[in-house]
Each structure stands twice: as structure tokens, then as C-alpha cells.
C-alpha positions, 0 to 999 in steps of 0.5 A: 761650650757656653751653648751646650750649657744654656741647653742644659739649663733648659733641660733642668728648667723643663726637668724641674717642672714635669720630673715629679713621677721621676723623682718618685721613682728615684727616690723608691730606687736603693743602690748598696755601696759599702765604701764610705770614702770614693771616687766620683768615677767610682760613685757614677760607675756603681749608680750606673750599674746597679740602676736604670740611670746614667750620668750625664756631664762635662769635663768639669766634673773632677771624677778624681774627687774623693766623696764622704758617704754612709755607706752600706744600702740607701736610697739613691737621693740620699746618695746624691745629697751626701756626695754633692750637697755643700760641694761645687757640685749641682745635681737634677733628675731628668727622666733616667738621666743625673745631670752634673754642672759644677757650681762658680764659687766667689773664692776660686783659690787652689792649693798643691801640696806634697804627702810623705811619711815620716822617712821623706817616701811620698805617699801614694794614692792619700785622700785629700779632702776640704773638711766639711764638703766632698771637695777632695782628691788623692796624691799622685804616684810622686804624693802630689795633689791639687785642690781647687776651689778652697775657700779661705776658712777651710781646713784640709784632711789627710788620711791614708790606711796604716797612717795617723789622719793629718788635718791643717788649716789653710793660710791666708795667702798660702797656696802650698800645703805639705803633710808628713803623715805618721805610722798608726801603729793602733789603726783598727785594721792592722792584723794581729797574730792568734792561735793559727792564723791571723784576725783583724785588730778590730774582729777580736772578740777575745781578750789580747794584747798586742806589743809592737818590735820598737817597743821591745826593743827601746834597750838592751834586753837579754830577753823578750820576757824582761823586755815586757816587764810592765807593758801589758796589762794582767801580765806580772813578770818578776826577775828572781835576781839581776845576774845577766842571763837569770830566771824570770817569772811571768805570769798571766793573770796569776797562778793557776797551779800548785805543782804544775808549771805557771809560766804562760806558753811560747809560741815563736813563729806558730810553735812552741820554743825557747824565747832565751835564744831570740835576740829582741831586735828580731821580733817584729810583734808579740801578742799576748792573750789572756783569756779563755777564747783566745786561749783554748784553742792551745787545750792544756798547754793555754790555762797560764796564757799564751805569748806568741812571739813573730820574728820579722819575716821575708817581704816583697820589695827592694832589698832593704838593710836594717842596723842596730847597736848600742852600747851601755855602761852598767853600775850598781843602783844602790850600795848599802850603808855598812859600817867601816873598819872603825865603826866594825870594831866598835861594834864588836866591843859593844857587843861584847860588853852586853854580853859579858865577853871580853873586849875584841879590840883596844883602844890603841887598836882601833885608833892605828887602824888606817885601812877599812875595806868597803868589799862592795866595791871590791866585788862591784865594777862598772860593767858594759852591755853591748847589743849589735843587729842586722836584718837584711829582708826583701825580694820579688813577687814570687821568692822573698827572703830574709838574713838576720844575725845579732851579738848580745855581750852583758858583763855583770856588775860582779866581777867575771861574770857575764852573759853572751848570745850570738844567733843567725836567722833567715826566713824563705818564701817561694811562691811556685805558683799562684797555688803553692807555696813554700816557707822556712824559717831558721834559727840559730844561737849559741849562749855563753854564760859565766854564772855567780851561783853563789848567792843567798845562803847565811853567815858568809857562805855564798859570795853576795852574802860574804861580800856584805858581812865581811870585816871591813879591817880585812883585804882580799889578799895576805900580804904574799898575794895569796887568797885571805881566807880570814882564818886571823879575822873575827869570822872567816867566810867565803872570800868573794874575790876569791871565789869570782876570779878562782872558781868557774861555773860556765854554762853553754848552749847551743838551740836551734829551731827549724821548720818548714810549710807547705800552702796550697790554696786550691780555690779561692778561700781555701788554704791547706797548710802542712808545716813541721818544726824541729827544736834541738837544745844542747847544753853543758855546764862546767865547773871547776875550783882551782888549787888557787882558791882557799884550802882548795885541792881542786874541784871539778863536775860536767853536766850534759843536757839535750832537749829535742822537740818534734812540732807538726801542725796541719791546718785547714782554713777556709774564708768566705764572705756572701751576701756581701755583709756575711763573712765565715772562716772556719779553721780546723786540723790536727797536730802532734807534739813529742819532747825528749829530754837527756841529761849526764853528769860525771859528778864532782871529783876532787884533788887535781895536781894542777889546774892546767886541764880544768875540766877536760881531764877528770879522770886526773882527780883522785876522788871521782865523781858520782855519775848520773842520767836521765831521761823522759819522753812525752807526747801530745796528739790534738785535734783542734777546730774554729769557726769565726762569723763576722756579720756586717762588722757589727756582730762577731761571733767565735767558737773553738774546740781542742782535744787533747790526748796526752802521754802523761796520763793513765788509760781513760783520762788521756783525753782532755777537752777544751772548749771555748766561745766569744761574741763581739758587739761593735756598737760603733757600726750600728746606725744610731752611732754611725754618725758620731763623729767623735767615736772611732769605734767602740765594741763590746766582748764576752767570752767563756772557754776552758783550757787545761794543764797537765801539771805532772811529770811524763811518769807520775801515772806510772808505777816507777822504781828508783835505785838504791844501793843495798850492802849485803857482806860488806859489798855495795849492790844496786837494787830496784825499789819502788817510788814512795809516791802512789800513782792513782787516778788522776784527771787533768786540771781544768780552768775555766775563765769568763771574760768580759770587755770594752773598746774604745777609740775617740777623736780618730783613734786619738784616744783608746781605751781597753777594759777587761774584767775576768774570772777564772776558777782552777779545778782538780788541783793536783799535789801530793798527799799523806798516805799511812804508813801501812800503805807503804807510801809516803805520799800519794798524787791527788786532785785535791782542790780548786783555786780562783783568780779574778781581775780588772785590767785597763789600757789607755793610750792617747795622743794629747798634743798633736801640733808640732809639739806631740805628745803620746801618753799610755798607762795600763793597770792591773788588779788581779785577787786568788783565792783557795777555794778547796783543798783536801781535807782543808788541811794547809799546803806549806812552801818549802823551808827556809834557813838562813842560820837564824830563822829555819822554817816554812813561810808561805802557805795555802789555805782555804778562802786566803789568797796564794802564797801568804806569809804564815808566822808569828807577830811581833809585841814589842820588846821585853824589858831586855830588849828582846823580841816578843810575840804574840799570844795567839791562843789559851797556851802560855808558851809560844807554839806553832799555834800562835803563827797566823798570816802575816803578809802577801806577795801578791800586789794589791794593783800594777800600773805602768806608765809611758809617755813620749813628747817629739818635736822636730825630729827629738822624742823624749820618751819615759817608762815608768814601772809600779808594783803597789801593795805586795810584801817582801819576806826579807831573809836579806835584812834578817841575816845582814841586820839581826843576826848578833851571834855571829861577827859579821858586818852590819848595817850602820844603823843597827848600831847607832840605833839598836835597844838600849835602857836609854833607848828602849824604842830602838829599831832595832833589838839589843845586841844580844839577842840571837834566837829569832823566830819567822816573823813579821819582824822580816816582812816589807812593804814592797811596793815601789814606783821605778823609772825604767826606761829615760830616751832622748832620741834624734831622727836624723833627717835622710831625704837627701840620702843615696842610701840611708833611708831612716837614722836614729841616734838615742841616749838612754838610761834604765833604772835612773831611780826607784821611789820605795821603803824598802831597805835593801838593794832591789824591792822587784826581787823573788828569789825563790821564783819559778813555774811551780815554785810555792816560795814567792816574794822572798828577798835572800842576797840575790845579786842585785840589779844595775843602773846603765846608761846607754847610747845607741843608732838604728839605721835603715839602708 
């Protein structure tokens, strides 16, 4: 050996002398190699390939090192001096020959180490390397390494893809380092779900969001809606109120619509479908896009965002069993302040004073009274929330498959009610052969809900107001046992208890989603999929009032419900990469789309003898009910297209386009157009960036593209007639008269948006950042308009008008400690403004009337260059020398008129922000969750109805009457006690912006190395809801009543049921 390297030494003497023509010649020489970690194996196999030269060395060259180069094309002496400059390693030309000798370093130190992940599994093939040199190597089958040659000072780095890099420095003295890499759940390369198909996290070049499954499921959720609420950025999601199992509003980037629904599209597995029937422990990611590029390639069903929804699926392994459970004691978050029994008759003299009536109660009463009922907490209860999942997944090469089944039990905070779902899942893939395969997926649920329906209204006719108004020298029952129907108190209003425990409204449904794809990939780079879904949802509601219940002779109704949905979707993709820095995916297909939809009811009847059958015998009643159908059926037939080019992963570029044709339209406006284009520009991988070691990545985007909605019902464009029943001789007859709406040319609504962004990740992906900044403008609004009466309609469908929405949305994330202490922090931000920009005639679109009693009128409107959903009223000017409200003079007139209402308030916030954060050591997370709305107003009919209505004898709020108008007290909150005319005003109008833990963790991860069968165990308590900073009076300021997909009434507060506290402990378990 000693006698082969003197040789060599002379060779490099000889060489270093007469090699110039050489050097020359190597140095013209380029070699492209587009890894920018490899192996020295790898290195000399790809110089030896693509050149004239050969290697020579001996067996102390370690081939297995891992060197760091720029990658790409260069010239081969660049090449050498980035993989051997500062290493152990010498290198010389001579002739075509590269002789390697390894150098004898002063510090002949060598550390072994052993890499595994979070769960105690060793990490595999993991690039171990001497930061600054080429010095490195990667873990063997069992994640061991050696490294040799470490000098004292050296810091050693760990990567491997889809893990956080790891880097420790060497001890003085140490010889064995070990490293427990962690899950990158934001590594670039991590593949996203889009509209048909898949992309590269880092080839995005449209605006989207993606949310992975542990998020979803950090608490119990009866939905994946409610499970977002504040975790994407440009996305508003609003509970309309806290009964388990209620609406929710969500909306993307604001409202696009006037008639038409608002709500974004559910895609779950690639088609539409009900997202009340998944249970969130078995979503695996939801990615939510937002803009047009990402969007359009859904046509008219993606102008209000699209939310796609991955189930976890069959994968190949061992088989694996995944268990989830908690259980959650819920409490109502904040009981309002009312007065008690002797406060309540108090109240009630007074009152009577004022108003010159004589007095209610005496003194001697008002002192013998030794009960006063506090009827929240008669109504009230803490409840529990239990949530149970198993997911059983793995299999072989060619079958994989998965089984899932889930148990969600919410009893609501008001007695009886509650919301269960059970639901079974499975997933199935066959590979018949390296060509062909074959998938399903399956999913079954069933939900049992026991409504409170009863909530809103005025003067004690539903129960959430009754429970609130009701005398406190009441009780629920007389002293017989039977149901207070209040007849001997002051006011007589529905009896809450009563209404909970005698009346039933129970709702059932059964959804089931199937379907089924063929792939056959031919040759390489192309696939054909062929896949078709079924969606069937079957519901019932049952309502019955027992003979029990006040002054009932019972009461009972059914309602039958069925929706079958028809999904098929044929897709052609096709991949190519040439010229090694070119990549092409082109994507095309067609797909059809049906729903039909059956509704039945028997309507109410009236007097049962007993209450034994309930609703399973109706024809017992002595009134029967009032039968009624329906029924609708539309269809969509589209063709879609996409083309994706990706040149050097520096420049991207996307184009889409879907036409639709619709069964909702009249003939020459079927059709509707969709397109869109995106280009990204990842400055990052440009040469004057490349080098940067502090920037990850970071990449610009802009896009355009025009999506659509059909914003009417499947007959709109059609003449229909109704029924009417006509007396003609006494007798009753049926007859067909037409629709009081005229049907007219009617085009789609358009929305077009534009769309431009940035991505930045530093430090490794340490810190990321995502910015957008979006315009989209909503044109052919449709609604309906006044006709002349000589037409013989009363109104008449129309495109009347445009609206526009624009915004700013930010994502941050990063890890700000990373040491045995790590600390994770994200906060997103959304700022979105609308406007009307045109309406027929200019002329004002009112929102529904509202009436609670004291106030009947319409609130919210839209009008040209103001925002949607304004508050429109009068403002209040103080009190009158009586202390009754005074409004304000807006014009010439004397009088108070509709004239003087002008804009009084604006539901819609001025900005959202969330924030998360996550501090972990030694196994222990604390992590928090905090929820913000700021700047949006709240219409509260709530506090008009509990605080101001002085004509009816109701209970009230304490400080009404400690603080209301009197001579002494002439700047009272409150008026004088006998005022009873009000009108809508900003008297009712709340600042309802609000900052809410919602979210408080503390997890363990219970150490499972030395477990035969758990592979991973976590244990956690939890809290939701733990406080809410806001000024706003009532139970809950994330309250909209009135919302829904088309609803015009928004930002409304009218006695909803309110929104729990729960405290919550729960495992997750993997087998």
C-alpha cells in the first residue's frame, strides 16, 4: 500500500508539471448533475458517464459520503472543488485520469450515532453530514451511522425528506450522537390535493390552503366546517347558533351572491358531497382554494371557493390500528345577570308607579317571598360530548385497503337535546396489474338529532326567550305535578321546561356516498381514470306535543326527505418531463352530474286521546293534517381541460378551462365558460439566489380566471304554475294558476377575480410566510324585480347588477425555539372589503323583516358603493325631557319618517386574526388556539327584547333597573320604564368584535419504544371556549341567527341557543 501511494505522489508531481493542456481541456469539460446532495459513488459513476475521464483511488475513499453541490450544468473543476475542496479529500488531473487520496487530518475523531423519528422507528437512508465539508454518510437499514474525521468544533446535520433538519453540535469528549427527527408537515415537496389530480406543495401557482387531519382533530367537532372555524386565512365561518348539530355559515372571501347560495363547494374524495356525515377523525387533509385559478376548473359551482375534503385512505404496509377517544363535560359560558324574585316585583311596582297603574305587589308580599327561581339553570345542565374512532388501514403491494367506523354523542347544554352520528368507512385499492387498477370508497352515517327548535321570537314564545323573561316567583310545575302554564303570573309565556321534556322534534338521516374508479396507465405518463359516485340522503323529522304539555290535545307532523346525487368523472392526465428541466401535465375530461330531490310531509294534525303512539299513528288525530310534495331534478354536463408547465422548477405556468352546460337555463344561455390562467416565479432557484443559505425558498404568483354560479332554482327559467284552491258552489276545487314571477332571459352570474401572492420560507422552512392579495368582481347579479301590475306579475327574475370583493390574507408560521425546548407560533390574518357597484335602477334591496314585538322592520340592505349587509335605521339623539328615546332629523320634514334611516352598522369585519401556538418538551405540548373577529357590529334583537321591552312584564336584565332614566338620573342607560314604542335603531347596534381562547392542550406522548404493539400513544386535556375578551352584552358575540347560503339577514343576535364551555380529556392510540 505505502508503495502504491509513493507511485501515486509521483504521478501528481509529474502530473502537476506537464497537465496544463489538460487542465484546459477539463476545464471546457461541463457535466449536468441535478441532485445537489449525492453520494461519491453516485458523483464518479455520473462524471465517468458523461465524460472522457475515469477515477482513480483506493479503498480509503469513503464512496458512501454524501457531498453538497449546486447542481444543475457546470464545469467539471467546479464540480471537483465543491465536492472535495475543505474535506479529507485531495484531487489532481492527469491526462483523462482524477486521482483521489484521502488527506491525514490532526483530529482523527469518529462519532456513530442512531436516527429515528418521533415514534422510536429508525430512519433509513438519512444524510448525515459535517456542517461546512463534504464529510458525511447516510443511516443504515437499522438508522445507524458512522462518521469519521470530526473535528472537535464541528456541528453535525441531519436531514431526510418529509422531516425537520436536525443539527447538534459535537461535544467535547463525546463520541455517540443520536438525533429524533420530526414530522415536516410544511416540507415543499409535500403533495397537495387540487381540482383532479395532485400538484407539488411547491409548483402551486394559485392561491391554496391546505390543513392537515391533526388539526382537525385537536377537539370533539360535529363538523369539518366548525373544525376550520379560524384556521385558514380569507376563509369567515360563523355558527348561526350553539345548539349541537346547527347550521354553519362559511364563507370564502365574502359573498358573491344576492339570491344565490354563498357557501363554498364540498368536494370529499374528488366529488361533491355532505360533509355532516364525516366524522373528523377520518379526514386525513382538507385543502381550501380560493382563487380563480384554483377554482375555475369547477366552472359554476367554484365562484364561492371550493373546500376538498381527503378521507384517509388504503396504503401499503403493515397493518396498522389507529384509536381515538374523548370525552368532554360541556357548561354554559356565561349566565346573564337577571333580576331575582324580590328585585322582579320590585321592578314591577316601579314600573307601575311611572305609569300611573296600581301597585302589583305589597310590601308584606314581596317580603314572604321565600323562593326565586333562577330558570337558567332550570333549563341549563352540564352536558357531555363523547367522540370514539378506529381506523384500521394497511396491505400489500398490489391490494391495499382501509376500515373505519366513528361514534359522536353531543347532549346539548338545554335539556334533551342533542346530536348523535355513527358512520363506517372503507377504501379499497387493487392493482390488477402494473397497468390497471381499481379503487372504491365507501361511506356510511347515520345521524340522530333532538332539535330545540324553539328560539328567537318575542315575549316568551320560544323557549330560550321564555327562559330568560319568566317571572323568577314562578316554578316549572304547580303543586300537583302539572306544567305552570303561568295563567296566575304577571305574563304567561311558553314554560321551557314543559316544552323540552313534552315536545319532541326529532330528525334522522341516513347518507350514504359510494363510488368507484377504473386507472389504466398504458404507457408511462399517461393515466385514464373512469370513476363514478353515488350520493343517496334519506331524512325524517318527527314532531309530536303530548297531551302533558299546557292546554295541549296533542299535536303531531312527519316530513320525508330524499336527495340522490349522480357524480361521473372521466379524466385524461398525461406527464412529461424532456429535455431534463421541462415538465408538462396536461389534463382533460368531461363529467356529468344529476341531483334529484323528493320531499312529503303529512302536515300537522291535531287531538290524540293518548300519547302512546306519537307519531306512528296519525291517522288517530281528529284534525288531520294538510298533505304536501315536492320535487326538483337538475343536471350539469361539463367539459374541462388543464395544462401545467414547470420549466426548471423555476418557472410555472397554469392554464384551465370548463364549460358547462346546465339544465337551470333556457335555451342559448346553457352554456357558461370558465376560464383561468396562473404563472409562478420561484426566484429562490434563480442563480443569483441560489446560494443564499438563509432563504428556503421563495416564489411569486398571479393569476386570473372566471368562475360562475347558477344562483336560481331548477325551474326559474321556466313558465311553472302553482295550485290554488278555488270555491266555486260551496264546493272546494283545485285549480292551476300560473307563477306571479316572470321568467326572462336570464344569463349566468360571473365572477372574476385576480389574484396576486408571495411565498417565503427562511432558515430551512423555519419560517414561512404566505401573502395574497385578491379582486374579484361578481357581474349579472340575479333578483327579482317589480313588474306593473298590468303585466300580471308581481315580480320578474333579472341580471341586475355587479358586486366586488377585494382583500388581504397573511399566513405566518414558524418554529422560534428549536432546542429541547420548541416552540411552534402561526397567525393568519384577513381583511376582506365588498362593495355594490350596480343595481337596477340603483334602487335598494331590502333583507327580510324582522319582529320581535317591539321592533318590525327591515334591517340590512344593499346599496350602491356600500358594502353588503348594512344595517340601515334611524340614530338615536339622546332622551326627551321624559326620558324617551329621540331620533334624529335626517331631512327638511318635521316628523320621524323612513326618510331619516340612514346606515347604521356593518356585520361584516373590519379584519380576522387567529393565532396558534405550541410549546413541547420532553414529550409535553402545551398548545393554544386563539379566535378574533374585530370591527363587525351585531344587530341585537336579544337585548331589545330582554332590556327594552317595558310593556310586557317580563324579566330583565339587573341593570335596567338599577340604571334606567329617572329626573335624578337623566343619563341613564337606559330609558324610563315607560316607554314601550321603539323604533330599529342603533340603540340595538353592538360592537361585536371579540378575542376567544378556543382552543387550551396540554398533551403527553407516552414514550412506546419498548412496546410490543403501541406504536405511538398520546393523552391530552383540553379545554374550548376557556374566555372570551368583548363588550358585547349578551351570551355569545360569534352569533348570526339569520345566516345561511343566501340569507341577506347577517350579523343578527335573536335568543339563539348559546354556545358551551367544555373541558375535555382524551388518547390517541396507534397499534
Amino acid at each position: 500500500m505505502l508503495k502504491l501511494k509513493q507511485i501515486l505522489c509521483s504521478i501528481l508531481v509529474l502530473g502537476s508539471l506537464l497537465s496544463s493542456p489538460s487542465l484546459w481541456a477539463q476545464k471546457e469539460t461541463k457535466v449536468n448533475i441535478a441532485a445537489r446532495q449525492i453520494s461519491l459513488k453516485n458523483l464518479i459513476q455520473a462524471v465517468e458517464k458523461q465524460t472522457d475521464y475515469t477515477f482513480v483511488f483506493d479503498n480509503s475513499i469513503p464512496l458512501s459520503r454524501i457531498v453538497s453541490l449546486k447542481g444543475g450544468s457546470q464545469y467539471l473543476s467546479d464540480v471537483l472543488k465543491q465536492a472535495f475542496d475543505k474535506s479529507d479529500i485531495a484531487y489532481e488531473i492527469v491526462g483523462k485520469q482524477i486521482v483521489l487520496q484521502k488527506v491525514q487530518t490532526k483530529t482523527n475523531r469518529t462519532i456513530s450515532g442512531v436516527v429515528k423519528d418521533e415514534q422510536g422507528e429508525a430512519v433509513i437512508g438519512a444524510s448525515v453530514l459535517v456542517k461546512g465539508t463534504t464529510n458525511g454518510t447516510v443511516t443504515d437499514f437499522n438508522g445507524k451511522f458512522e462518521l469519521q474525521n470530526v473535528p472537535e468544533s464541528a456541528t453535525i446535520d441531519v436531514t431526510f425528506i418529509g422531516y425537520a433538519p436536525q443539527s447538534k453540535k459535537v461535544v467535547a469528549g463525546v463520541r455517540s450522537m443520536n438525533f429524533v427527527l420530526e414530522e415536516d408537515t410544511e416540507t415543499l415537496d409535500e403533495v397537495v390535493v387540487v381540482g383532479y389530480g395532485v400538484q407539488r406543495k411547491r409548483d402551486l401557482s394559485g392561491s391554496i390552503a391546505s390543513v392537515k387531519g391533526d388539526i382537525i382533530t385537536e377537539y370533539a367537532n360535529t363538523s369539518v366546517a366548525s373544525a376550520l372555524q379560524g384556521r385558514v386565512s380569507g376563509v369567515q365561518i360563523q355558527q348561526t347558533n350553539g345548539q349541537p348539530g346547527a347550521g354553519i355559515q362559511v364563507r370564502v372571501r365574502g359573498s358573491n351572491s344576492i339570491r344565490g347560495d354563498n357557501e363554498p363547494l364540498w368536494i370529499i374524495n374528488g366529488f361533491p358531497g355532505d360533509i355532516n356525515m364525516i366524522n373528523t377523525a377520518d379526514i386525513e387533509s382538507v385543502e381550501v382554494m380560493k382563487d380563480a385559478s384554483a377554482t375555475a376548473i369547477y366552472g359554476s359551482r367554484g365562484a364561492n371557493g371550493v373546500i376538498l375534503i381527503t378521507t384517509k385512505q388504503a396504503k401499503e404496509g403493515k397493518i396498522t390500528v389507529e384509536y381515538n377517544a374523548s370525552f368532554g363535560v360541556q357548561s354554559l359560558a356565561k349566565e346573564l345577570e337577571l333580576l331575582d324574585a324580590w328585585e322582579y316585583m320590585s321592578y314591577l311596582n316601579e314600573k307601575a308607579a311611572i305609569n300611573n297603574q296600581p301597585t302589583i305587589y305589597t310590601d308584606e308580599e314581596i317580603k314572604s317571598t321565600r323562593h326565586s327561581t333562577n330558570w337558567q339553570r332550570e333549563l341549563f345542565r352540564n352536558a357531555l360530548v363523547t367522540d370514539h374512532s378506529v381506523n384500521v388501514s394497511g396491505g400489500t403491494e398490489k391490494v391495499q385497503g382501509t376500515l373505519g367506523a366513528s361514534y359522536f354523542d353531543q347532549q346539548g347544554i338545554v335539556k334533551e337535546s342533542g346530536y348523535k352520528r355513527m358512520s363506517i368507512r372503507s377504501s379499497l385499492n387493487y392493482h390488477i396489474s402494473k397497468y390497471v387498477t381499481v379503487s372504491s370508497n365507501l361511506i356510511f352515517s347515520r345521524s340522530n338529532h333532538n332539535q330545540m327548535n324553539s328560539q328567537g321570537g318575542s315575549r316568551g314564545t320560544s323557549v330560550i326567550g321564555s327562559t330568560l323573561i319568566l317571572p323568577p316567583t314562578a316554578t316549572p310545575h304547580y303543586d300537583d305535578g302539572t306544567w305552570n302554564d303561568f295563567q296566575t303570573q304577571p305574563i304567561a309565556p311558553v314554560n321551557p321546561l314543559a316544552y323540552v321534556k313534552e315536545v319532541d322534534n326529532k330528525w334522522y338521516a341516513n347518507r350514504i356516498m359510494a363510488n368507484a374508479s377504473l386507472t389504466i396507465k398504458p404507457i408511462d405518463g399517461l393515466s385514464i381514470q373512469l370513476s363514478a359516485n353515488v350520493n343517496n340522503n334519506q331524512n325524517r323529522k318527527d314532531y309530536y306535543k303530548s297531551l302533558q304539555y299546557p292546554n295541549s290535545q296533542g299535536a303531531a307532523s312527519i316530513t320525508f326527505g330524499e336527495t340522490v346525487g349522480i357524480t361521473s368523472n372521466n379524466i385524461i392526465t398525461y406527464n412529461k418531463s424532456f429535455l431534463k428541466k421541462h415538465h408538462l401535465s396536461v389534463m382533460g375530461g368531461f363529467t356529468y352530474e344529476q341531483s334529484t330531490s323528493k320531499t312529503a310531509g303529512t302536515g300537522t294534525a291535531e287531538g290524540f286521546l293518548s300519547d302512546v303512539t306519537e307519531t306512528y299513528d296519525m291517522d288517530a288525530a281528529t284534525v288531520k293534517g294538510l298533505p304536501t310534495s315536492s320535487y326538483s331534478d337538475w343536471r350539469l354536463f361539463s367539459f374541462l381541460g388543464r395544462v401545467n408547465y414547470n420549466y426548471a422548477d423555476r418557472y410555472l405556468l397554469t392554464a384551465s378551462l370548463r364549460a358547462d352546460g346546465s339544465s337551470r337555463y333556457s335555451k342559448g344561455n346553457k352554456w357558461g365558460y370558465f376560464p383561468s390562467a396562473a404563472a409562478a416565479w420561484r426566484l429562490s432557484q434563480e442563480s443569483f439566489l441560489r446560494d443564499v443559505e438563509w432563504l428556503s425558498d421563495l416564489k411569486f404568483r398571479l393569476s386570473y380566471g372566471v368562475t360562475g354560479s347558477t344562483a336560481i332554482s331548477p325551474y326559474s327559467t321556466q313558465n311553472t304554475l302553482r295550485t290554488e284552491n278555488v270555491v266555486f258552489d260551496k264546493n272546494t276545487t283545485v285549480a292551476y294558476v300560473p307563477s306571479d314571477t316572470y321568467t326572462g332571459d336570464l344569463k349566468w352570474e360571473t365572477t372574476s377575480q385576480f389574484n396576486v401572492g408571495v411565498d417565503l420560507s427562511l432558515f430551512n422552512n423555519r419560517l414561512r410566510m404566505t401573502a395574497d392579495y385578491y379582486r374579484k368582481k361578481t357581474t349579472d347579479l340575479l333578483n327579482n324585480v317589480e313588474m306593473p301590475r298590468s303585466s300580471g306579475y308581481t315580480t320578474a327574475l333579472r341580471n341586475i347588477g355587479s358586486i366586488r370583493n377585494s382583500g388581504f390574507e397573511l399566513q405566518l408560521d414558524g418554529r422560534i425555539i428549536d432546542r429541547a425546548v420548541k416552540w411552534d407560533l402561526g397567525v393568519n390574518f384577513s381583511l376582506n372589503r365588498s362593495k355594490v357597484l350596480v343595481l337596477s335602477e340603483d334602487k335598494d334591496i331590502f333583507g327580510g323583516e324582522l319582529d320581535n314585538t317591539i321592533l318590525k322592520d327591515q334591517l340590512n340592505l344593499m346599496r350602491v358603493g356600500e358594502p353588503m349587509y348594512v344595517f340601515y335605521g334611524y340614530v338615536e339623539d339622546g332622551y326627551d325631557e321624559n326620558g324617551h328615546i329621540v331620533y334624529k332629523n335626517m331631512d327638511d320634514d318635521p316628523a320621524i319618517t323612513a326618510a331619516d334611516k340612514t346606515i347604521i352598522g356593518d356585520p361584516n369585519p373590519d379584519f380576522l386574526v387567529n393565532l396558534t401556538t405550541a410549546v413541547s418538551y420532553k414529550g409535553f405540548t402545551l398548545s393554544a388556539f386563539f379566535q378574533s373577529s374585530i370591527g363587525n357590529d351585531i344587530y341585537s334583537l336579544s337585548m331589545a327584547a330582554q332590556a327594552y321591552d317595558y310593556g310586557y312584564n317580563g324579566n330583565t336584565l339587573r341593570e335596567v333597573y338599577y340604571n334606567h332614566w329617572t329626573p335624578e338620573n337623566p343619563t341613564a342607560k337606559y330609558p324610563n320604564l315607560d316607554q314601550t314604542s321603539y323604533k330599529m335603531s342603533d340603540r340595538f347596534v353592538y360592537d361585536g368584535s371579540f378575542v376567544r381562547l378556543k382552543n387550551l392542550e396540554l398533551a403527553y406522548d407516552v414514550p412506546c419504544a419498548r412496546s410490543k404493539f403501541i406504536k405511538r400513544a398520546r393523552a391530552y386535556v383540553s379545554a374550548q371556549n376557556l374566555f372570551t375578551i368583548t363588550s358585547y352584552p349578551f351570551w355569545d358575540p360569534d352569533i348570526n341567527a339569520n345566516g345561511g347560503g343566501s340569507s341577506m339577514i347577517q350579523g343578527v343576535d335573536s335568543y339563539c341557543y348559546p354556545s358551551a364551555r367544555t373541558y375535555t380529556i382524551g388518547c390517541r392510540l396507534t397499534f
